[in-house]
NUFILO-384845 format. One line per field, with one value per atom (N, C-alpha, C): chain; x, y, z. Coordinates in steps of 0.05 Angstrom, whole numbers, plus 32768, in hexadecimal, padded with zeros to 4 digits. Example, Ala and Ser with C-alpha at 12.3 -4.5 7.8 and 13.67 -1.06 7.14 Angstrom:
<sites>
ch	c(A;A;A;A;A;A)
px	c(8108;80F6;8108;8101;8111;8102)
py	c(7F8E;7FA6;7FBE;7FD3;7FEB;8001)
pz	c(809C;809C;809C;808E;808F;809D)
</sites>
This chain:
<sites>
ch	c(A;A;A;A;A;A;A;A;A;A;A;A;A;A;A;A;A;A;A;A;A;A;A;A;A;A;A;A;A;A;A;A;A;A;A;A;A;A;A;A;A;A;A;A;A;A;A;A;A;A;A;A;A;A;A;A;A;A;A;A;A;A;A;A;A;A;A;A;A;A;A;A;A;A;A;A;A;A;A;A;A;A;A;A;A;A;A;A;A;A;A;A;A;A;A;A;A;A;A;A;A;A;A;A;A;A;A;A;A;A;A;A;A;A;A;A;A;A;A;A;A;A;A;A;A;A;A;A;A;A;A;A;A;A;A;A;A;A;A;A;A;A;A;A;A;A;A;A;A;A;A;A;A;A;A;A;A;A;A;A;A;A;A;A;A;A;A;A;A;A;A;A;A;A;A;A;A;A;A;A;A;A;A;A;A;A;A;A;A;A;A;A;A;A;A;A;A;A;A;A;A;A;A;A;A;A;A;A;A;A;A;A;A;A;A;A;A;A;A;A;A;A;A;A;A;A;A;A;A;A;A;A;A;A;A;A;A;A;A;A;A;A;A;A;A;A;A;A;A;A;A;A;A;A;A;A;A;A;A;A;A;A;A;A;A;A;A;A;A;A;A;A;A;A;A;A;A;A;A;A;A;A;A;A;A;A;A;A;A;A;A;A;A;A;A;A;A;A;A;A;A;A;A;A;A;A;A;A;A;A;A;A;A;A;A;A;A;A;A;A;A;A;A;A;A;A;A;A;A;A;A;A;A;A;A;A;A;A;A;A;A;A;A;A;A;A;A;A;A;A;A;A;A;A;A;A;A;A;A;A;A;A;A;A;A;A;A;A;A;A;A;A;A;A;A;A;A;A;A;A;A;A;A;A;A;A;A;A;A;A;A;A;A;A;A;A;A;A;A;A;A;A;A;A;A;A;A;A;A;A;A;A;A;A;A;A;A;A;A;A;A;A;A;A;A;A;A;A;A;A;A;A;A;A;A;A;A;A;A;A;A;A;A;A;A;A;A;A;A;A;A;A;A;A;A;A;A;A;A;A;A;A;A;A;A;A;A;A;A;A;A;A;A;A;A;A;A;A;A;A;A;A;A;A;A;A;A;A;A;A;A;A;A;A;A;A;A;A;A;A;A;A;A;A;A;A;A;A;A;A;A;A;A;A;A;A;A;A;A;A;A;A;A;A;A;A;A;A;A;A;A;A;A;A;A;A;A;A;A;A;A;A;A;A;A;A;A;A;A;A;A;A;A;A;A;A;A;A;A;A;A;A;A;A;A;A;A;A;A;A;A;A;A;A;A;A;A;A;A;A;A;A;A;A;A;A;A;A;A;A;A;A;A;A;A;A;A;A;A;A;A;A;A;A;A;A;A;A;A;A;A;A;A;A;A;A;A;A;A;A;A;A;A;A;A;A;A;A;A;A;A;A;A;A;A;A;A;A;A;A;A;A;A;A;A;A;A;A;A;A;A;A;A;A;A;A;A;A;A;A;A;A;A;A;A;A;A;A;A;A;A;A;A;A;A;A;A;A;A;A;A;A;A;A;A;A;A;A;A;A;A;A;A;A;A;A;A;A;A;A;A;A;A;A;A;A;A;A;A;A;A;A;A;A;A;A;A;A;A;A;A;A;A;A;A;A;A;A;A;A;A;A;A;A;A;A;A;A;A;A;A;A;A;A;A;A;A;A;A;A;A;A;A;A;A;A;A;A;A;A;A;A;A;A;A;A;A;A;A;A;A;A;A;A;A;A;A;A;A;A;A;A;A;A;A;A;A;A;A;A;A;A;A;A;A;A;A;A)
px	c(7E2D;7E25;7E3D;7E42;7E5B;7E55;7E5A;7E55;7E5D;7E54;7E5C;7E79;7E85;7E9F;7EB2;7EA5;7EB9;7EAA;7E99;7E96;7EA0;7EB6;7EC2;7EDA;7EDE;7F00;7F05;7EF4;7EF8;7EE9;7EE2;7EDB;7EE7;7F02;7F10;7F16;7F0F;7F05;7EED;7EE0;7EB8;7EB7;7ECC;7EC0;7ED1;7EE0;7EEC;7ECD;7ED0;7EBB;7EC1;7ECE;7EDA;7ED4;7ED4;7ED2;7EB1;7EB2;7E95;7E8E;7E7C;7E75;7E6B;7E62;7E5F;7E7A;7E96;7EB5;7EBD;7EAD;7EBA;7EB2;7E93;7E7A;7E98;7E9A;7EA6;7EC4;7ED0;7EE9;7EDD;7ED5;7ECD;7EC4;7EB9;7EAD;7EC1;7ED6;7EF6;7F00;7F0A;7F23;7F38;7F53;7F6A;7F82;7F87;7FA1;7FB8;7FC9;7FE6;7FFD;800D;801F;803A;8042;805D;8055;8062;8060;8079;8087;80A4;80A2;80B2;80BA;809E;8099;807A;8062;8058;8043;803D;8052;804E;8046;8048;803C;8026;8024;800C;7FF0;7FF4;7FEA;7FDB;7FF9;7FEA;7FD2;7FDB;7FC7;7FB5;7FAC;7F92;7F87;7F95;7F8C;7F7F;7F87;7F87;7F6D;7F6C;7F56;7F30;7F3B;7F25;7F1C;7F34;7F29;7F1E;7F0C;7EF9;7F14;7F13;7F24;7F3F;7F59;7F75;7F7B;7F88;7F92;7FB5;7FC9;7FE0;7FF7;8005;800D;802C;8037;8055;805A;8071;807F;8094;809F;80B5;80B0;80CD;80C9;80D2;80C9;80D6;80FE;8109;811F;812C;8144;8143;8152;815F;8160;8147;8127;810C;810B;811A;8105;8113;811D;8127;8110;80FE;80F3;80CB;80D5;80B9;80AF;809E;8095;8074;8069;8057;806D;8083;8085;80A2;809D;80AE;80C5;80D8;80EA;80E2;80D0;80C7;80B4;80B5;80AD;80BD;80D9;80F1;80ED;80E9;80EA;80C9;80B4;809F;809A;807A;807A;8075;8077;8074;804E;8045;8028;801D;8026;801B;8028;8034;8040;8034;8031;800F;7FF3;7FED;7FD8;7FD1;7FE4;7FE4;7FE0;7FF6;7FFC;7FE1;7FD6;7FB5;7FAB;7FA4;7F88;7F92;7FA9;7FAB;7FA0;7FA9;7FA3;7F8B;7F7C;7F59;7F4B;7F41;7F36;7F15;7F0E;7F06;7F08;7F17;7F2B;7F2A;7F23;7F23;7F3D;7F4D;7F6F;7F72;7F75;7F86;7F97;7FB3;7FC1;7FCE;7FD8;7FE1;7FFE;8006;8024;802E;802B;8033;804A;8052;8061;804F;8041;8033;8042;8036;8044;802F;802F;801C;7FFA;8008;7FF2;7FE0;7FE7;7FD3;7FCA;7FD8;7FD1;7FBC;7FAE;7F8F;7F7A;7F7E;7F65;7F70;7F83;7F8D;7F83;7F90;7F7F;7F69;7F61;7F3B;7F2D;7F3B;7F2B;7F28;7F35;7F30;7F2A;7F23;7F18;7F30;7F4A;7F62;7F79;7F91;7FAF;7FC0;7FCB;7FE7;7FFF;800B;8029;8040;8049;8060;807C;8079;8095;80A9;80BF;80DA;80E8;80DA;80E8;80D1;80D9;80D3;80BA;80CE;80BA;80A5;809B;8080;8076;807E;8077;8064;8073;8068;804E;804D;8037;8027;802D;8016;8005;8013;8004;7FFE;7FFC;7FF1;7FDE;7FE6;7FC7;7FB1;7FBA;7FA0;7F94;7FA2;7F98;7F7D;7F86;7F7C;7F69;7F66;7F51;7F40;7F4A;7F3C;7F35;7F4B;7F54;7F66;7F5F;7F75;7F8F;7FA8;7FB8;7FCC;7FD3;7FE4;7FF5;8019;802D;8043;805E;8070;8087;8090;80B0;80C7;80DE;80F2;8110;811C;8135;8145;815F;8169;8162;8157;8155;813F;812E;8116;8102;80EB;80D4;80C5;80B2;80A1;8084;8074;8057;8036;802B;8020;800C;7FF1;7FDC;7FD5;7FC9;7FC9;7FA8;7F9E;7F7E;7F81;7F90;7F96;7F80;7F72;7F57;7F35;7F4A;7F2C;7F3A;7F1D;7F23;7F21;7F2D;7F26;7F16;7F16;7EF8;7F02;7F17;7F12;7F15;7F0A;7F04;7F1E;7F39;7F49;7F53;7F60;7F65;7F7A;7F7E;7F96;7FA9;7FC0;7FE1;7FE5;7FEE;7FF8;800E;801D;8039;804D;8042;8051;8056;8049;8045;805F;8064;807D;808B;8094;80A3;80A5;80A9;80A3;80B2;80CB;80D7;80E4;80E3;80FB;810C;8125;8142;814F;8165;816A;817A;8171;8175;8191;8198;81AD;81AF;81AA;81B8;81AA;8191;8187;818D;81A8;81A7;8197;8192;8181;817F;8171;8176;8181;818C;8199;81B9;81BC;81D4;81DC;81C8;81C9;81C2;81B5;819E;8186;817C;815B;815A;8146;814E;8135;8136;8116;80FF;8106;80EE;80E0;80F1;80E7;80D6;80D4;80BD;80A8;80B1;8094;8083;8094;8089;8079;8084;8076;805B;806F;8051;8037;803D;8025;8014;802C;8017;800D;800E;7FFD;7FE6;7FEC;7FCF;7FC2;7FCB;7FB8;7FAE;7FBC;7FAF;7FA0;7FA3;7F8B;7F6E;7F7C;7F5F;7F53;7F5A;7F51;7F42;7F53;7F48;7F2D;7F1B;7F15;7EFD;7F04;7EE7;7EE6;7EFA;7EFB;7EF3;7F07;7F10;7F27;7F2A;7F49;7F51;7F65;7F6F;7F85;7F79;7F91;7FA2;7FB5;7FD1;7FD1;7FB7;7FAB;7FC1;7FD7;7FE6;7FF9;8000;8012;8023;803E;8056;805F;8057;805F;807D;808D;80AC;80AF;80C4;80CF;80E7;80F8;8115;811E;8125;812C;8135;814E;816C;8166;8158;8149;812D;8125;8101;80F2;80F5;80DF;80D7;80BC;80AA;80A2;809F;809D;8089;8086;8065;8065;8067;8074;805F;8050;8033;803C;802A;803B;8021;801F;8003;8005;7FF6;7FF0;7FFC;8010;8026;8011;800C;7FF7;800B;8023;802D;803A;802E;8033;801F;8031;801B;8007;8001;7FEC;7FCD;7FCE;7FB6;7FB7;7FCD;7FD8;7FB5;7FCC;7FB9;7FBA;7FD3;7FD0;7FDC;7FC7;7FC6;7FE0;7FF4;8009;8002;7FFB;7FF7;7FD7;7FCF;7FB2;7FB0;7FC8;7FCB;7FE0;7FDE;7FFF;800C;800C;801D;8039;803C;805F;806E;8060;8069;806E;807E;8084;8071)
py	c(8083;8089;8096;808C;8094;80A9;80CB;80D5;80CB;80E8;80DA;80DF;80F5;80F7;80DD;80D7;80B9;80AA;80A3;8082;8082;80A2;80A2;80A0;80AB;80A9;8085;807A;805F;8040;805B;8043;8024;8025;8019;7FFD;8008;7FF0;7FEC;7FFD;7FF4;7FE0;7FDD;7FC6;7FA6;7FA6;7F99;7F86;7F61;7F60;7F55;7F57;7F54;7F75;7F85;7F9D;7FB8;7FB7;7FBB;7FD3;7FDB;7FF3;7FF3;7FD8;7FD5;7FD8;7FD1;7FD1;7FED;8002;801C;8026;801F;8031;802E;800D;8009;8016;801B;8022;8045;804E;806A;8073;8057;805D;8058;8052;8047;8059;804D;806C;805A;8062;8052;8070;805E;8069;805C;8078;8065;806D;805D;806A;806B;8089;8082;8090;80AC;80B5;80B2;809D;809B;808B;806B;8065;804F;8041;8030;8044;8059;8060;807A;807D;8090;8088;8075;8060;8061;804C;804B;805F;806E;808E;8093;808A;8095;8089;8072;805E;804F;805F;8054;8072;8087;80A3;80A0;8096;808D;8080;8064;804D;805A;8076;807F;8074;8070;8070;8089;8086;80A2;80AD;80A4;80B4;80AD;80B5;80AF;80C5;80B5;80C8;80B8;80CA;80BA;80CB;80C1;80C9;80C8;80E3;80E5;80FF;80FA;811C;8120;8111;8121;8134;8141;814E;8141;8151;8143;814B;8142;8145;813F;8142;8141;8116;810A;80EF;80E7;80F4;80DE;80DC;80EE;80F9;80D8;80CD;80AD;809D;80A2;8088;8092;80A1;80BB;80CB;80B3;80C7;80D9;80D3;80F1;810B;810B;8125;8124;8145;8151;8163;816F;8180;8194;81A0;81BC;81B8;819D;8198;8190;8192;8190;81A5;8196;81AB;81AF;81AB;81A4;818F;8193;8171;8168;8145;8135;8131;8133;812E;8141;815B;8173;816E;8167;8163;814E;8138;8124;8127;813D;8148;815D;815D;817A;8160;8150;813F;812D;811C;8115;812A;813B;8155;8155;8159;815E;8144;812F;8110;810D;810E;8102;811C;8133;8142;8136;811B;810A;80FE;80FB;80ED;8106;80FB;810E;80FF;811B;811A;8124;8116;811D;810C;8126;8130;812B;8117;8118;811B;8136;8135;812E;811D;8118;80F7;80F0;80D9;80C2;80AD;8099;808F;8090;8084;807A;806E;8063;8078;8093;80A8;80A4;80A5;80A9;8096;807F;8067;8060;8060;8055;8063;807A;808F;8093;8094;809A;8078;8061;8052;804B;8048;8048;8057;8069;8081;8077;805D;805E;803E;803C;8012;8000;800F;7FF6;8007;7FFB;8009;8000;800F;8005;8011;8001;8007;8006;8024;8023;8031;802E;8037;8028;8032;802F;8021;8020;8014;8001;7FEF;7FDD;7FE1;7FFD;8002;800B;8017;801E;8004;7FF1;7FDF;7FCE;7FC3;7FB5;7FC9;7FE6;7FF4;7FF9;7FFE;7FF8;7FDE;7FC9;7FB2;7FA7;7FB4;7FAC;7FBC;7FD8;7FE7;7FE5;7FC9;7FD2;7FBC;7F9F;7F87;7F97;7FAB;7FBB;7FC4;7FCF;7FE5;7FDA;7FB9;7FA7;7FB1;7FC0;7FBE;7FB4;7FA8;7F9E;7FB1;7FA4;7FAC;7F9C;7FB1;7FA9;7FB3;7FA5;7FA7;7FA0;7FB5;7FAA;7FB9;7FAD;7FBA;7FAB;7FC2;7FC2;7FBC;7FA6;7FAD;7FB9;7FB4;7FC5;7FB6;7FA1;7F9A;7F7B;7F80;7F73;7F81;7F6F;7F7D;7F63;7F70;7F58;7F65;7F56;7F64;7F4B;7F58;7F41;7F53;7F47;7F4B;7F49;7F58;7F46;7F52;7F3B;7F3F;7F2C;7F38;7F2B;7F26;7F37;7F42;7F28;7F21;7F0B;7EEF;7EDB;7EBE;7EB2;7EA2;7E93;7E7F;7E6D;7E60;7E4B;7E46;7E32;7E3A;7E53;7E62;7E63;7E69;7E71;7E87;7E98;7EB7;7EB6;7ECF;7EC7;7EDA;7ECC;7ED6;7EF3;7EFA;7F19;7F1D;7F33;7F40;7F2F;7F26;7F29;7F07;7EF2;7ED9;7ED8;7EF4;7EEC;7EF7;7F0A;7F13;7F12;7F00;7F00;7F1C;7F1E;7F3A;7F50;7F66;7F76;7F6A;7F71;7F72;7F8B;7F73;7F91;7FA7;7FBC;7FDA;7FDB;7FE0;7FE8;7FD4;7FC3;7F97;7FA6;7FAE;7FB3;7FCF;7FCE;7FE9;7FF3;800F;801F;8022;8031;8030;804C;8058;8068;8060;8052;803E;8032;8023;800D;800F;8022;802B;8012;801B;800F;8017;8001;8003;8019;802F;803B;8036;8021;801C;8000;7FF9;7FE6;7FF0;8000;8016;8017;801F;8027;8003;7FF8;7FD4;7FD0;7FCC;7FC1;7FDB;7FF9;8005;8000;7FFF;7FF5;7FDD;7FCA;7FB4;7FB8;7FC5;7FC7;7FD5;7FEB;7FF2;7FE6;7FD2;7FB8;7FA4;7FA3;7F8F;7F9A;7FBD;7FC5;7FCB;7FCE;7FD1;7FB4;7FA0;7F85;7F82;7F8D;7F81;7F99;7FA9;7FBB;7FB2;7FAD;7FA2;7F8A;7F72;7F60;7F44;7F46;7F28;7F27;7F0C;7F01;7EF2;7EE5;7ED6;7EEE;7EF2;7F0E;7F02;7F11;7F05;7F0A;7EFE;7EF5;7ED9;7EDA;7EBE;7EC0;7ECE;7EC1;7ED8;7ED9;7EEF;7EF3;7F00;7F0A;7F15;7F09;7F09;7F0A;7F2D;7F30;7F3D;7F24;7F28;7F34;7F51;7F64;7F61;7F51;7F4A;7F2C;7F1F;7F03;7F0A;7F1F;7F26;7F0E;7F03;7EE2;7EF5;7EE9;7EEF;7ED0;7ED6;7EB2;7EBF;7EA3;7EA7;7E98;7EA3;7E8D;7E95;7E7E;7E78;7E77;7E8F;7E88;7E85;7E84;7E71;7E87;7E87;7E90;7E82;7E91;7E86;7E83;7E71;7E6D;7E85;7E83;7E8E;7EAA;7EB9;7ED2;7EE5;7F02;7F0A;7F18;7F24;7F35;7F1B;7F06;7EFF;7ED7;7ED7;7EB4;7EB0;7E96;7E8B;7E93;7EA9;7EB8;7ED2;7EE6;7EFD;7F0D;7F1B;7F26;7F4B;7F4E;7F68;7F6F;7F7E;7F87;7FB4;7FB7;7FD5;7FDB;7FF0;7FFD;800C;8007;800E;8000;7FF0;7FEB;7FF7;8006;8015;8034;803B;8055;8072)
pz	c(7F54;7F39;7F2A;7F17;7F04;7EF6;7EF0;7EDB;7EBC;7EB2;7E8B;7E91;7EA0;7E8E;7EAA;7EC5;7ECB;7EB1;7EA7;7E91;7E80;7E7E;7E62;7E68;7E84;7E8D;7E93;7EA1;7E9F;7E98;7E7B;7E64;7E62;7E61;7E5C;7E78;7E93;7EAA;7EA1;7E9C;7E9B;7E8F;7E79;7E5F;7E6A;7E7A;7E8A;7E97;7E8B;7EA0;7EBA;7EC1;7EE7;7EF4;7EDA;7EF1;7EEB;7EC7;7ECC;7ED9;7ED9;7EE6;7F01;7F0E;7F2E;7F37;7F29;7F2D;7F31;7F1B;7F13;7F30;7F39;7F4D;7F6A;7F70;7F86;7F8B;7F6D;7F79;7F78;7F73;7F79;7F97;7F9E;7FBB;7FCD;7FC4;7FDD;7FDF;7FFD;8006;800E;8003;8004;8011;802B;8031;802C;801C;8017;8028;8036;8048;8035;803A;802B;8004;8000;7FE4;7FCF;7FE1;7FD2;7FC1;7FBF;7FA4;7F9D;7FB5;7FAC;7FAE;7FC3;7FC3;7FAB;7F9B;7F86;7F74;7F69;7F57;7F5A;7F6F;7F7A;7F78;7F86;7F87;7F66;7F59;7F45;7F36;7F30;7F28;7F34;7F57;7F59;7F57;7F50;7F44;7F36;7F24;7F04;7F01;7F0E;7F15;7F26;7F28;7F2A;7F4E;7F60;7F84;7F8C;7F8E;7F9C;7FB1;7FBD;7FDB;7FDF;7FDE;7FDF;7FF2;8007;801F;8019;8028;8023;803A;8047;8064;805A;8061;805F;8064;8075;8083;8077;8066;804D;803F;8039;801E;8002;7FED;7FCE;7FD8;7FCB;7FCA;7FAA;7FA0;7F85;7F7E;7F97;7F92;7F95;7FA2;7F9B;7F7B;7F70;7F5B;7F43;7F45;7F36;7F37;7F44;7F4A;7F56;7F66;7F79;7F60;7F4B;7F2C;7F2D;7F49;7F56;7F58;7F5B;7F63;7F47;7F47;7F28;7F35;7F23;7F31;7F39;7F30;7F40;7F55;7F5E;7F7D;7F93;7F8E;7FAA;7FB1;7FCF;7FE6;7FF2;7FE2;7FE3;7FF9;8007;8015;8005;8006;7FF6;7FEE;8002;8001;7FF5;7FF1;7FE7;7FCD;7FC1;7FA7;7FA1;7FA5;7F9F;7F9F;7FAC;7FAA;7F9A;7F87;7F6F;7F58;7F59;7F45;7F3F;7F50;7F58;7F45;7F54;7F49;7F27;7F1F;7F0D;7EFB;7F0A;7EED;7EFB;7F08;7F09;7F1F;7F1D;7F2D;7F39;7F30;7F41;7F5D;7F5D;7F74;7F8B;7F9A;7FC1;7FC9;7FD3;7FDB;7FF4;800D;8027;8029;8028;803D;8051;805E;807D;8079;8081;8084;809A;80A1;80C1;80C1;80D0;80CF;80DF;80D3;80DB;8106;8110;8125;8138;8157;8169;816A;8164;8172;815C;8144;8133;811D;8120;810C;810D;812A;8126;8115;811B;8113;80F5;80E9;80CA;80C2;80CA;80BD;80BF;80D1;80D5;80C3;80BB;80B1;808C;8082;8065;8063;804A;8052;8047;8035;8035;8035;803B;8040;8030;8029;8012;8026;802E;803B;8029;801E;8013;801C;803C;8048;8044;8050;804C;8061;8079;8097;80A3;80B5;80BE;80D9;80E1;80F0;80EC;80D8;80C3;80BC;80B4;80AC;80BC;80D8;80EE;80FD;80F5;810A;80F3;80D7;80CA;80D0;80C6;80C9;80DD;80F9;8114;8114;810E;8110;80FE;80DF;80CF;80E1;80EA;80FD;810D;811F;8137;8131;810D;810C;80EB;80EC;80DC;80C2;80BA;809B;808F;806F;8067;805E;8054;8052;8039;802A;8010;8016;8013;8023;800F;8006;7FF9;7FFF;7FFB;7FFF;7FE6;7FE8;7FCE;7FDD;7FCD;7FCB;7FB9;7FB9;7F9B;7F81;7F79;7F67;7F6C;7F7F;7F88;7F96;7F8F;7FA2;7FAE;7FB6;7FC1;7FC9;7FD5;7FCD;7FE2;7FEE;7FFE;8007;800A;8017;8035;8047;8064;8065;806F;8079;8092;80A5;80BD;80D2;80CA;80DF;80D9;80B8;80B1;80B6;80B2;80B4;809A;8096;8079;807F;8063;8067;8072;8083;8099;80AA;80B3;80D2;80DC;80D3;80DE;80D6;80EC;80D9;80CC;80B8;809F;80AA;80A3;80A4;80B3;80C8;80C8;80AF;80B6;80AD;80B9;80D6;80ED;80ED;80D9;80D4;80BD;80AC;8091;80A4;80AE;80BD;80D6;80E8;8106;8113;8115;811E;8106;8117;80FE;80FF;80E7;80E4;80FC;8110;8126;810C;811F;810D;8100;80ED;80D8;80D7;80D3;80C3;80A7;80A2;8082;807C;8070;8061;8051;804E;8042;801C;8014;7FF6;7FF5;8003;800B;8000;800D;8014;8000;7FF5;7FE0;7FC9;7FC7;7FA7;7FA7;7F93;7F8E;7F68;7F63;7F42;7F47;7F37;7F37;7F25;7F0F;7F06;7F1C;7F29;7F36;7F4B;7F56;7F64;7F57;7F38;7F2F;7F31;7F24;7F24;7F38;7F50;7F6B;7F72;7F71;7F72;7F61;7F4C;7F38;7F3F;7F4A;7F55;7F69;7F80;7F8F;7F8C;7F7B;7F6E;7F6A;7F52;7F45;7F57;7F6E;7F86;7F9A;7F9E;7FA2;7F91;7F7A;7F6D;7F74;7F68;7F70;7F8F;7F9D;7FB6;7FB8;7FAF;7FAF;7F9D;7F7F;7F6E;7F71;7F7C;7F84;7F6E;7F63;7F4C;7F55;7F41;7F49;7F6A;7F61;7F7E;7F88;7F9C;7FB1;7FB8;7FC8;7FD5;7FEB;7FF9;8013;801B;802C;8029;8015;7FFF;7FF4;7FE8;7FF0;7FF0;7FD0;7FC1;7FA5;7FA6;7F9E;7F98;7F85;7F7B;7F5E;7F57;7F4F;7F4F;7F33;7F34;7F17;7F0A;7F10;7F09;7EEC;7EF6;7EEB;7ED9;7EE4;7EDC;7EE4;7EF9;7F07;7F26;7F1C;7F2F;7F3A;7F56;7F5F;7F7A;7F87;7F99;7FB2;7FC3;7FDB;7FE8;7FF3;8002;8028;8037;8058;805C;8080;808B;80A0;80B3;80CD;80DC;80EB;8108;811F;8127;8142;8155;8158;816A;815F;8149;8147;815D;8168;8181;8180;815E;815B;8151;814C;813D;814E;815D;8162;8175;817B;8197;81AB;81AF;81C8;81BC;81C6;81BF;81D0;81C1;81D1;81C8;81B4;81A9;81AC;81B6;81BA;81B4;81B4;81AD;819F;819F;818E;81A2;81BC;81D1;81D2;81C0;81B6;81AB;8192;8184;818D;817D;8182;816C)
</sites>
């Protein structure tokens, strides 16, 4: 049940008819964990803040530092040095005191991926390394949540759905991570944005959309990006759409099961 002052804060979805007030009820009732408060999950953060998600948990053992602050627009200067999650959790309370905020300062890894994701109904992965990437999206497989997934270059992004854990309607299950990407890149071949820079409004871009493709996947209109890789090159402003399938022979979801735990990971 929506109070008067949520139908007034999101008047403006209600009158929306894809989202309506059964739209407003459902995203109030979600709990979204976002991994990662840097340059995609800040965005993010904010605008399913914003969008009125009942529950936002968001997992990071950094601190603010003063190069997040280009791009990392949850956290302000008088939050370096701050954790990052505790500087989103002020910033939250402050734009929607609606919204229920945990916390995990911890670094996502084997011990605790299951129980942090299990614990909410969809995941937005907005880390920075590969190896976050592949144990997110094995553990949401494991613990049969979906998962909204993007990553940045310096002047691209890209953006993709995985519901690895369901079948489509020809009874076959859809795409891992592990189907666009079969292996990592061996370690240091992809320099960092460290290294290389990153445009920062292009953070906010890709974070925003994953909001918007969580809210979607959440009140549920629109065609998702279940299958199909959202590519957006800055430099050009073209956004293009490249459709992948399920690898029979990928090892978390194939015809022969090679992944059954997160005892690979570290």
């Amino acid at each position: 049940m929506l109070t008067a002052d949520e139908l007034e804060r999101y008047a403006r979805h209600i009158v929306l008819r894809e989202v309506g007030g059964p739209g407003q009820a459902a995203l109030k009732e979600a709990s979204v964990l976002v991994v990662g408060a840097g340059g995609l999950g800040a965005p993010a953060l904010m605008y399913l803040a914003a969008a009125g998600v009942g529950t936002l948990g968001v997992v990071d053992d950094d601190v603010v530092s003063l190069s997040n602050l280009q791009r990392q627009i949850i956290h302000e200067t008088p939050d370096i040095g701050k954790r990052k999650v505790d500087s989103a959790a002020e910033r939250i309370a402050a734009l929607n005191p609606h919204v229920k905020f945990a916390a995990h300062a911890t670094r996502l890894n084997a011990g605790n991926a299951m129980e942090l994701i299990g614990g909410y109904d969809l995941v937005l992965d907005g880390s920075d390394n590969f190896e976050t990437r592949y144990l997110v999206s094995d553990a949401c497989f494991l613990a049969a949540r979906p998962l909204i997934t993007a990553a940045l270059g310096m002047f691209d992004g890209s953006l993709t759905t995985i519901r690895a854990h369901e079948k489509n309607a020809a009874g076959e299950f859809n795409p891992t991570y592990r189907c666009l990407f079969p292996e990592p890149p061996p370690p240091g071949t992809i320099p960092t944005c460290a290294e290389v820079g990153v445009m920062g409004a292009l953070a906010g871009v890709m974070g925003s959309m994953m909001a918007l493709e969580a809210i979607r996947e959440i009140v549920g209109f629109g065609e998702g990006l279940v299958g199909r890789l959202l590519m957006l090159d800055a430099r050009t402003m073209r956004f293009e759409t490249v459709r992948y399938k399920r690898d029979p022979l990928n090892p978390l979801n194939g015809d022969v099961l090679v992944i059954t735990d997160l005892s690979g990971h570290r």
